[in-house]
C-alpha positions as CSV (number, residue, x, y, z in Angstrom):
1,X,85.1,145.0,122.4
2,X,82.4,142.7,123.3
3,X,83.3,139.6,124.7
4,X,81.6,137.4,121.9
5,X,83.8,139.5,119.6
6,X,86.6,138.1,121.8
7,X,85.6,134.4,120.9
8,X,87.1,131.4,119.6
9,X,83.8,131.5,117.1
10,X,84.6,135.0,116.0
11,X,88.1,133.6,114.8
12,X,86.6,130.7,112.9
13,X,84.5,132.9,110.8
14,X,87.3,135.1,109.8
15,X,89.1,131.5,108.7
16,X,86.0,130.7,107.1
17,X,85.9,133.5,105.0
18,X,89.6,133.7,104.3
19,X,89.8,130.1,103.2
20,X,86.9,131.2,100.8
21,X,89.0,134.0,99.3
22,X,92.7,131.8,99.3
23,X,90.6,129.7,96.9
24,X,90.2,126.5,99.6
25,X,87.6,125.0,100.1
26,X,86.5,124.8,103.7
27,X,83.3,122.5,103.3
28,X,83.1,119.1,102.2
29,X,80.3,118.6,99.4
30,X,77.5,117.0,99.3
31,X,79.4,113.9,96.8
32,X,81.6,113.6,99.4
33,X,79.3,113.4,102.6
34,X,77.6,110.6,100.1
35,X,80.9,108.6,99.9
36,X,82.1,108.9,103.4
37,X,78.6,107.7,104.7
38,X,79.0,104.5,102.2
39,X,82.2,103.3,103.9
40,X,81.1,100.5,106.2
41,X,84.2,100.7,108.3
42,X,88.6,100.8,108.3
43,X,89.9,98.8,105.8
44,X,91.3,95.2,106.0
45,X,93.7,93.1,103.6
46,X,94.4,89.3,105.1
47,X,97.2,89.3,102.3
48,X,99.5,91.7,103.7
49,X,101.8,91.0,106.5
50,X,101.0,91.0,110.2
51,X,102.8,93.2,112.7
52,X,100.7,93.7,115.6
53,X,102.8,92.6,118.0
54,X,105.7,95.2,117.7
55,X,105.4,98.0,120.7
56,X,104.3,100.4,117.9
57,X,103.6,104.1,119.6
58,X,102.3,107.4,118.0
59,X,104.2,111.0,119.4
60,X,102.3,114.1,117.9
61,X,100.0,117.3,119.6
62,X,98.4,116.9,122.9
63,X,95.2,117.3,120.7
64,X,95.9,115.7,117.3
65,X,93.3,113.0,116.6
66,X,94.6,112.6,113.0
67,X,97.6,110.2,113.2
68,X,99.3,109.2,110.2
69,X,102.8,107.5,111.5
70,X,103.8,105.3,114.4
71,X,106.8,104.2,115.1
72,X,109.4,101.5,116.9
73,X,112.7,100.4,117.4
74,X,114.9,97.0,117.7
75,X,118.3,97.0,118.9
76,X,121.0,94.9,116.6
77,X,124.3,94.1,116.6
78,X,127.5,96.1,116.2
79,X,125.3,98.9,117.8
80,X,122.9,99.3,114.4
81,X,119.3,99.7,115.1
82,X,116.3,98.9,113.1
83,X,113.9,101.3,113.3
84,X,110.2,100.8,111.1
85,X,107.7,103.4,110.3
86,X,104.7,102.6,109.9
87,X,102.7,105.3,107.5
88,X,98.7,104.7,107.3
89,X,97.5,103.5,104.4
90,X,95.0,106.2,103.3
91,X,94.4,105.2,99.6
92,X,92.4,102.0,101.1
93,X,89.9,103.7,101.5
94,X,90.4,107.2,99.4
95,X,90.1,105.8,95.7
96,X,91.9,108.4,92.9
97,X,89.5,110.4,91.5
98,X,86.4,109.8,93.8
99,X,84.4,112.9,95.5
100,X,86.9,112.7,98.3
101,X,89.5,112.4,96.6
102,X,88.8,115.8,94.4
103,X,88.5,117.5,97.9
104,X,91.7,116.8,98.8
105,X,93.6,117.1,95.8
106,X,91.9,120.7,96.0
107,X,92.6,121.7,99.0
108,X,95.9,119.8,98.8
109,X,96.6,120.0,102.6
110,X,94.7,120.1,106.3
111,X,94.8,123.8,107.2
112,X,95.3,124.6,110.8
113,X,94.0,127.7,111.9
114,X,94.1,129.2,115.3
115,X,90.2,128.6,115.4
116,X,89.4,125.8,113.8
117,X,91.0,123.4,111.3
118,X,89.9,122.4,108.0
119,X,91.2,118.9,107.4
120,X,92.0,117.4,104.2
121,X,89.9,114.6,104.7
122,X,86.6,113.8,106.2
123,X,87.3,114.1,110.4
124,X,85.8,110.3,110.0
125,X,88.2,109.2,108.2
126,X,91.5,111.0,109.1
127,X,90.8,111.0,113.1
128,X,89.2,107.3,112.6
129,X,89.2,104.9,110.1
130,X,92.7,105.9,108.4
131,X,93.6,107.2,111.6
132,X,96.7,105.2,113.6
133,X,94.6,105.8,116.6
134,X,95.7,103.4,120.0
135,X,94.2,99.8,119.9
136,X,92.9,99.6,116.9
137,X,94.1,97.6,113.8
138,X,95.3,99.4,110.7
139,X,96.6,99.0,107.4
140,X,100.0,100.8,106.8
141,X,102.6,101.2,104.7
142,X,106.2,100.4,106.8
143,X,109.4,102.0,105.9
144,X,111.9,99.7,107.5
145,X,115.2,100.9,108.2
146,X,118.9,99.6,109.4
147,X,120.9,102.6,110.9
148,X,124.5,102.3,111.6
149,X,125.4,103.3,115.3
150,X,127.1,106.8,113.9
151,X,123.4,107.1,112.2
152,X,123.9,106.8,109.2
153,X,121.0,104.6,107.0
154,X,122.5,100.9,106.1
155,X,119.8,99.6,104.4
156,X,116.7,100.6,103.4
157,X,112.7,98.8,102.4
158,X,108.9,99.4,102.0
159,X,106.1,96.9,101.9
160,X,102.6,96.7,103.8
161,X,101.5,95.1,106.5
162,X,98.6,95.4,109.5
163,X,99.9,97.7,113.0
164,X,98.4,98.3,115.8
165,X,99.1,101.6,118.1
166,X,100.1,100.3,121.4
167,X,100.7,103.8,122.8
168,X,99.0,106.9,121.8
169,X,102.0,109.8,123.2
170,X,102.3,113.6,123.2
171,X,105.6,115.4,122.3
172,X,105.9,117.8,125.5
173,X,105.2,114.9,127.8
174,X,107.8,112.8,125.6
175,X,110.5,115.1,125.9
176,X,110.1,116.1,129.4
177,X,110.5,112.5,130.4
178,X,113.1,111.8,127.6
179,X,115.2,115.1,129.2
180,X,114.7,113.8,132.7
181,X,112.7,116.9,133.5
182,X,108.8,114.7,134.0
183,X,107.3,111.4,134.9
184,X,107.1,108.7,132.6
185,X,103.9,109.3,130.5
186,X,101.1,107.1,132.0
187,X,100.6,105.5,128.6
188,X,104.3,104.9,127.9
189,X,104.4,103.3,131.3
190,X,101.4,101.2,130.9
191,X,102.7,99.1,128.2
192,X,105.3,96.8,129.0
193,X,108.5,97.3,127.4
194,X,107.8,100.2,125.8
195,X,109.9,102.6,127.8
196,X,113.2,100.7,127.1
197,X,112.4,100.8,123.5
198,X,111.7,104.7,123.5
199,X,115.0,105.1,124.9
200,X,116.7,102.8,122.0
201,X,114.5,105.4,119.3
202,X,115.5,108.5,121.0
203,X,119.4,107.5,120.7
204,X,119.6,106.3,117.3
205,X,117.9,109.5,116.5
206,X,120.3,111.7,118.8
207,X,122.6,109.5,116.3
208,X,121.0,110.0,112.9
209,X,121.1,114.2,113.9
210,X,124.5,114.2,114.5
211,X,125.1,113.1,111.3
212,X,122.9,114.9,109.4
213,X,124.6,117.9,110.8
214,X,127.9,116.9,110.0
215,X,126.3,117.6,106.2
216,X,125.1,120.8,106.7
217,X,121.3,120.5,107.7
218,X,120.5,123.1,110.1
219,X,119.3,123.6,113.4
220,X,116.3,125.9,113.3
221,X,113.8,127.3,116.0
222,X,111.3,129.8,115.0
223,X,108.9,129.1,117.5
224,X,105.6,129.7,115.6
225,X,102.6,131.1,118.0
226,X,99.7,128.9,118.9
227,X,96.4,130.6,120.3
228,X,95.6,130.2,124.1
229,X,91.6,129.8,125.2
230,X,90.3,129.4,128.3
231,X,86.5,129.5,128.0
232,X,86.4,129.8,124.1
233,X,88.0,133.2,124.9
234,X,91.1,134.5,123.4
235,X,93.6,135.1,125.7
236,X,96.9,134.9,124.6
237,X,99.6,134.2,121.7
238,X,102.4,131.8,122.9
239,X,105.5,130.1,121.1
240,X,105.4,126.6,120.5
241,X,108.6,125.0,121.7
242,X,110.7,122.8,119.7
243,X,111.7,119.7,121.7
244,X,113.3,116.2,122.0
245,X,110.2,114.6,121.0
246,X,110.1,116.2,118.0
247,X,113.5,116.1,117.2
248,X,113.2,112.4,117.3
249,X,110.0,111.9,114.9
250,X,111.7,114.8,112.6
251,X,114.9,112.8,112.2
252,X,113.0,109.8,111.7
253,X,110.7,111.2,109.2
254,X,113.7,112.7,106.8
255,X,115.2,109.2,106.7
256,X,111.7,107.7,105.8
257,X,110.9,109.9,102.9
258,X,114.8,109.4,101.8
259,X,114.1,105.6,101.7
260,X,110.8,106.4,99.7
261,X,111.9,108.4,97.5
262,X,115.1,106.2,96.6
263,X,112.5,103.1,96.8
264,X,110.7,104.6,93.6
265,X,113.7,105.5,92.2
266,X,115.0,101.9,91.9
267,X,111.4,101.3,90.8
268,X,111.9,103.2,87.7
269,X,108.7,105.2,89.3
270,X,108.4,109.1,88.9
271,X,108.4,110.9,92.1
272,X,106.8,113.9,93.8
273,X,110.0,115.3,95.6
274,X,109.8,118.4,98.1
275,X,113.3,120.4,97.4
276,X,114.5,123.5,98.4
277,X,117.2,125.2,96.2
278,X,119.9,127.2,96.4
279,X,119.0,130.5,98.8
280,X,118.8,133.3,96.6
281,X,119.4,136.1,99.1
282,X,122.4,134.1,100.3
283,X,124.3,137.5,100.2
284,X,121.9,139.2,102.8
285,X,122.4,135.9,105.1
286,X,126.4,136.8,104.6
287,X,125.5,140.3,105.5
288,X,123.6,139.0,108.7
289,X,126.2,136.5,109.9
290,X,128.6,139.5,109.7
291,X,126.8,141.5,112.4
292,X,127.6,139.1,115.1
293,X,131.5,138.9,114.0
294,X,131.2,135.5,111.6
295,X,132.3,135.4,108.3
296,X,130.4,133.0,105.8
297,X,131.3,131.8,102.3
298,X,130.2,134.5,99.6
299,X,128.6,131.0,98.0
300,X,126.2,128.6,99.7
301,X,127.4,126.6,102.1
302,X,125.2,124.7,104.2
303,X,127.9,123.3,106.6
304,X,129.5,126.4,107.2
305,X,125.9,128.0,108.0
306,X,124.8,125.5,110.1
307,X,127.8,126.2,112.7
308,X,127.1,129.6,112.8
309,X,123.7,128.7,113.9
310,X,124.8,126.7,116.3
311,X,127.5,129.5,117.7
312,X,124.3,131.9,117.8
313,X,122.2,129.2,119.8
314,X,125.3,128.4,122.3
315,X,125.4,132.3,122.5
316,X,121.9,133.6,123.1
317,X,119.4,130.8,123.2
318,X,117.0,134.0,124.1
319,X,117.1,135.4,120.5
320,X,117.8,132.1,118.8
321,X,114.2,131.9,117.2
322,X,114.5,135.3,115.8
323,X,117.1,134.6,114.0
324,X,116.2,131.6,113.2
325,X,112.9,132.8,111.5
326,X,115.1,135.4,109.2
327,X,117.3,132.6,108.3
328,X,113.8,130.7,107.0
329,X,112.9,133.9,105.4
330,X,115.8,134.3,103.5
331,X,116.3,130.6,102.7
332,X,112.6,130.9,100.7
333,X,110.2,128.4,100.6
334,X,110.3,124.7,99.7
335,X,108.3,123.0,96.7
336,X,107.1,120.3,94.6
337,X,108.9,119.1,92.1
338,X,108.5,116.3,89.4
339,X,111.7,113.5,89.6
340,X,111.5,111.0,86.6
341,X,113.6,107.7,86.5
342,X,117.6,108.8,86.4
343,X,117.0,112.1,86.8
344,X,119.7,114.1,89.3
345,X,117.6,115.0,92.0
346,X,117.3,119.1,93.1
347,X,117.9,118.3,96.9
348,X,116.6,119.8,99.9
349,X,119.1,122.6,101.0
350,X,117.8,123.0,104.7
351,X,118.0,119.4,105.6
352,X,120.9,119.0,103.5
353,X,119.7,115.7,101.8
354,X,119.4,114.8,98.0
355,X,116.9,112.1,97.9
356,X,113.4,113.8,99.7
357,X,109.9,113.1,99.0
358,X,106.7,113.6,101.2
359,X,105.0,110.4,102.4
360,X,104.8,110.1,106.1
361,X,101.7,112.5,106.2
362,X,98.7,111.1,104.3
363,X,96.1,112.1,106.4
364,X,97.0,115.7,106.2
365,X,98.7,116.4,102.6
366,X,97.6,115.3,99.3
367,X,101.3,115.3,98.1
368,X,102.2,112.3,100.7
369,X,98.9,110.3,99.2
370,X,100.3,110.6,95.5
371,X,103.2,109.1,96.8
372,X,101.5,106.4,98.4
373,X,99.5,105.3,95.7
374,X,103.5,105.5,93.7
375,X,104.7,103.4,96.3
376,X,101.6,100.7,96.0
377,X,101.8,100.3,92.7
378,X,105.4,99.8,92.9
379,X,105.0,97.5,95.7
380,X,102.7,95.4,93.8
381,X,104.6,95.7,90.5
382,X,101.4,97.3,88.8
383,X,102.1,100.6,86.4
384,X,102.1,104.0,88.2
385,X,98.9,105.4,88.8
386,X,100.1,108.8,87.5
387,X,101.5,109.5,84.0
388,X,104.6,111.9,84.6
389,X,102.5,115.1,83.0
390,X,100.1,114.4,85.4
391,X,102.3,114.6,88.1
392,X,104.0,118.1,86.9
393,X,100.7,119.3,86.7
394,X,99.8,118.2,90.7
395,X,103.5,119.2,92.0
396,X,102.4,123.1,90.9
397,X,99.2,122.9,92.2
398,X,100.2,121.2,95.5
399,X,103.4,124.2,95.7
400,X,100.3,126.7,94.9
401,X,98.1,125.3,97.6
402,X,100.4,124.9,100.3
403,X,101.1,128.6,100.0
404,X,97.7,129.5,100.1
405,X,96.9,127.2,102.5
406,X,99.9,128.9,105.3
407,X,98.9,132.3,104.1
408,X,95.4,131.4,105.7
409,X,97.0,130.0,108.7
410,X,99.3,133.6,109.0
411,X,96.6,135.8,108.2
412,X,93.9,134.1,111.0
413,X,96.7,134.0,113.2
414,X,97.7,137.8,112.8
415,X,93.9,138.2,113.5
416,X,94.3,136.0,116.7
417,X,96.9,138.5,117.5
418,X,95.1,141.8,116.1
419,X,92.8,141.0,118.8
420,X,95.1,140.6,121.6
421,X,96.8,143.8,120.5
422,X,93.6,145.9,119.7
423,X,93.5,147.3,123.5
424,X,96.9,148.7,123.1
425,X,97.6,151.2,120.4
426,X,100.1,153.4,121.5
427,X,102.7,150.6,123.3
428,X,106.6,150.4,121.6
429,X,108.2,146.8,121.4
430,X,111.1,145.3,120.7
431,X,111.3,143.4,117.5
432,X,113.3,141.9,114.9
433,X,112.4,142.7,110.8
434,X,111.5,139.7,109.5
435,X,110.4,140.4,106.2
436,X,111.4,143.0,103.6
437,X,110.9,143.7,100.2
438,X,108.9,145.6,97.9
439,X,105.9,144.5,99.5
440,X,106.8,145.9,102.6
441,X,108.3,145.3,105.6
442,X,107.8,142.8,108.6
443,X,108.5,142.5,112.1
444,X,107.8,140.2,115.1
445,X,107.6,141.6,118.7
446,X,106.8,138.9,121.4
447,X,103.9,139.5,124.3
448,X,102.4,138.6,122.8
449,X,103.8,136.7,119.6
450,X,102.6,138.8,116.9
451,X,103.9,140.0,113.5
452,X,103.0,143.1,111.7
453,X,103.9,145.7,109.5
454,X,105.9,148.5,109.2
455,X,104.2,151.2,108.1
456,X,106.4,154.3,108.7
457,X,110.6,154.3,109.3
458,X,111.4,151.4,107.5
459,X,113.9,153.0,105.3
460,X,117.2,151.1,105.0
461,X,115.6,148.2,107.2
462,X,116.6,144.7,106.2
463,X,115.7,141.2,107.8
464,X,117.2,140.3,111.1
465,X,117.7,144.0,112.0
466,X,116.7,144.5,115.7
467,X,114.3,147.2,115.8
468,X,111.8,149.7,118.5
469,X,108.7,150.4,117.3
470,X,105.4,151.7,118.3
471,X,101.9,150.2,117.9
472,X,99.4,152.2,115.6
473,X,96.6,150.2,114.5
474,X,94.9,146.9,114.3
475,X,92.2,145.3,112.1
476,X,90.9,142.0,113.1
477,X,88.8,141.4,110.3
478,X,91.9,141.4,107.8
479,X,94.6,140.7,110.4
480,X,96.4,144.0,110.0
481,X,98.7,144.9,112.9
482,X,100.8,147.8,112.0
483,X,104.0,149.3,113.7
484,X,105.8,152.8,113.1
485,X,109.6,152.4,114.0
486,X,110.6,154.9,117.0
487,X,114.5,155.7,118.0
């Protein structure tokens, strides 16, 4: 293989052409170019309130340019902390219906290939002018919270008001400082203050876990591959690790979208909410659990799940993402769903929470900007932008679309990997199953991280089955790695 065919540009072409096929659109047009070049600059509104001052601080990718939340903490007392979010306010400048807007509403969500990513919205604006980027002032929505000390929420508000990053942070640096493993971050230690208050966030969200736990939300670790490049060449497949960081803006972000999702509830506003529902092959989770000696309830239970992934973890912290990405597979995949005023709400199973809505992401998923236009017109005590057909409509497409979108992600990414693997037909692996059905069956080897197919001996396989197997071909082009199982 020639090295150009070994190239980060090789990749993007693959994406391009799959994005094409997924029914995405991976170019902006020429309406749209028209609009973003008429926006004179970020938006401002002298009638909101102002919270500059705040030490407000953004934790995301080394490389993410597209920030949507920041966040800070104040301690109070009886050991409650107040903890504000502080959302960007994308809809300033992204008006319903406008060229941008159909884009988005499209496309649905920023796809993020192992190439090149295809954002939702003009790089302009989602890396810049509705960007939470460091210094620069920013219209945002702020989801204000009151946690107990135990973690759970006390009170709960939204309204809008003008931030001002004072930090721009990165989750691995975060976390290693956070786990007393690294340095300070130089920007966390530049500002003043700021490291005390990181400390106060990271244990009222140690706090707000705990709890969350206690109800059954579960621990999982699948440890999806990102690409390695050195020199726009392709060089390796390696796990992304969960960490502290994360953990903290994860636990933060479930209580915000709980607030704004109750928030338009009290409203008497319909809702987008993302829910999960009962796992329908619960029976082959029972099956799984009963492998390594645990017995689980024959019906869903989400507590009683949850501390037999935590047993597994404790035990083998090795294998713990593998069996964490079977548990996601046979959980199923979350969706859309339309909530209207007093209806009982569908839930999130996984999280284990009943109120759940996407809003802390506008920059990156249409579903989060619905929300936010909800939420403004709530705020303001205008009618909702969206009649509730309307919404049904969107929370199908948005389901839709989000599935096409990660089946582009997968299927570039199994190229990434195809590519890797192409020198070395005729290897075996370990591996887990990871998928099976009628479609076929799956399974992930590591060395790199790849999944692939089984093509011969999958009789009588099932997901989380260890198994050997043998690599027989690779296609780059359509991201087809396949594996024949050997004793």
């Amino acid at each position: 293989m020639s090295k150009k065919d070994n190239s980060i540009h090789s990749l993007a072409a693959i994406a391009h052409d799959v994005m094409l096929r997924r029914g995405l659109l991976p170019d902006f047009s020429d309406a749209a170019i028209r609009e973003l070049n008429a926006i004179p600059g970020p938006a401002t509104d002298p009638s909101i309130r102002d919270m500059r001052d705040p030490l407000w601080c953004s934790i995301d990718n080394d490389d993410s340019r597209d920030l949507d939340q920041l966040s800070v903490a104040e301690a109070l007392a009886n050991g409650q902390v107040r903890v504000l979010i502080a959302v960007a306010d994308v809809d300033a400048l992204v008006a319903k219906a406008s060229a941008i807007d159909d884009h988005a509403s499209t496309n649905t969500t920023s796809v993020y290939t192992a190439a090149r990513t295809f954002p939702m919205l003009p790089e302009r604006l989602s890396t810049d002018l509705t960007s939470l980027g460091e210094s620069v002032e920013r219209l945002a929505f702020i989801v204000d919270m009151t946690i107990a000390a135990e973690g759970t929420l006390v009170s709960g508000d939204v309204y809008r008001a003008v931030v001002v990053n004072k930090a721009k942070l990165a989750y691995d640096s975060v976390a290693a400082w956070l786990e007393e493993s690294g340095a300070p971050p130089p920007r966390l230690a530049a500002v003043k203050g700021l490291d005390e208050n990181m400390r106060i966030q990271d244990r009222i969200a140690v706090a707000m876990r705990g709890n969350r736990q206690t109800h059954g939300a579960l621990q999982l670790d699948t440890l999806e591959a990102r690409p390695v490049f050195e020199n726009d060449e392709l060089v390796d497949m390696r796990p992304d690790q969960r960490n502290r960081a994360k953990d903290l803006i994860e636990d933060f972000m479930v209580a915000a979208n709980g607030v704004v999702a109750r928030y338009l509830a009290a409203k008497g506003f319909p809702s987008l909410r993302r829910v999960l529902k009962t796992p329908k092959r619960w029976d082959r989770i029972v099956a799984l659990a009963l492998t390594f000696g645990t017995h689980l309830p024959q019906q869903p239970d989400a507590v009683a799940l949850d501390a037999f992934l935590k047993a597994r973890r404790s035990a083998d912290p090795a294998r713990y993402p593998d069996l964490s990405l079977c548990i996601v597979k046979l959980l199923g995949a979350g969706e859309y769903d339309l909530e209207l005023p007093g209806q009982q709400a569908t839930g999130h199973f996984a999280l284990a929470v009943r109120d759940y809505t996407h809003s802390t992401a506008p920059n990156r998923r249409f579903p989060d900007l619905i929300t936010q236009r909800l939420l403004k017109a709530a705020v303001s005590g205008k009618p909702a932008p969206y009649a509730a057909a309307e919404l049904a409509t969107l929370a199908q497409h948005c389901t839709i679309q989000e599935d096409n979108a990660k089946k582009v992600e997968r299927q570039v990414r199994k190229s990434a990997a195809a590519l890797l693997l192409s020198s070395r037909i005729g290897q075996q692996f370990d591996g887990i199953v990871t998928g099976a059905s009628d479609k076929g069956t799956w399974v992930r080897v590591s060395g790199p991280t790849a999944e692939g197919k089984v093509v011969a001996g999958f009789e009588g396989l099932d997901v989380g089955d260890p198994v050997h197997v043998k690599l027989v071909h690779t296609d780059i082009e359509r991201g087809f790695i396949d594996f024949v199982k050997v004793s």
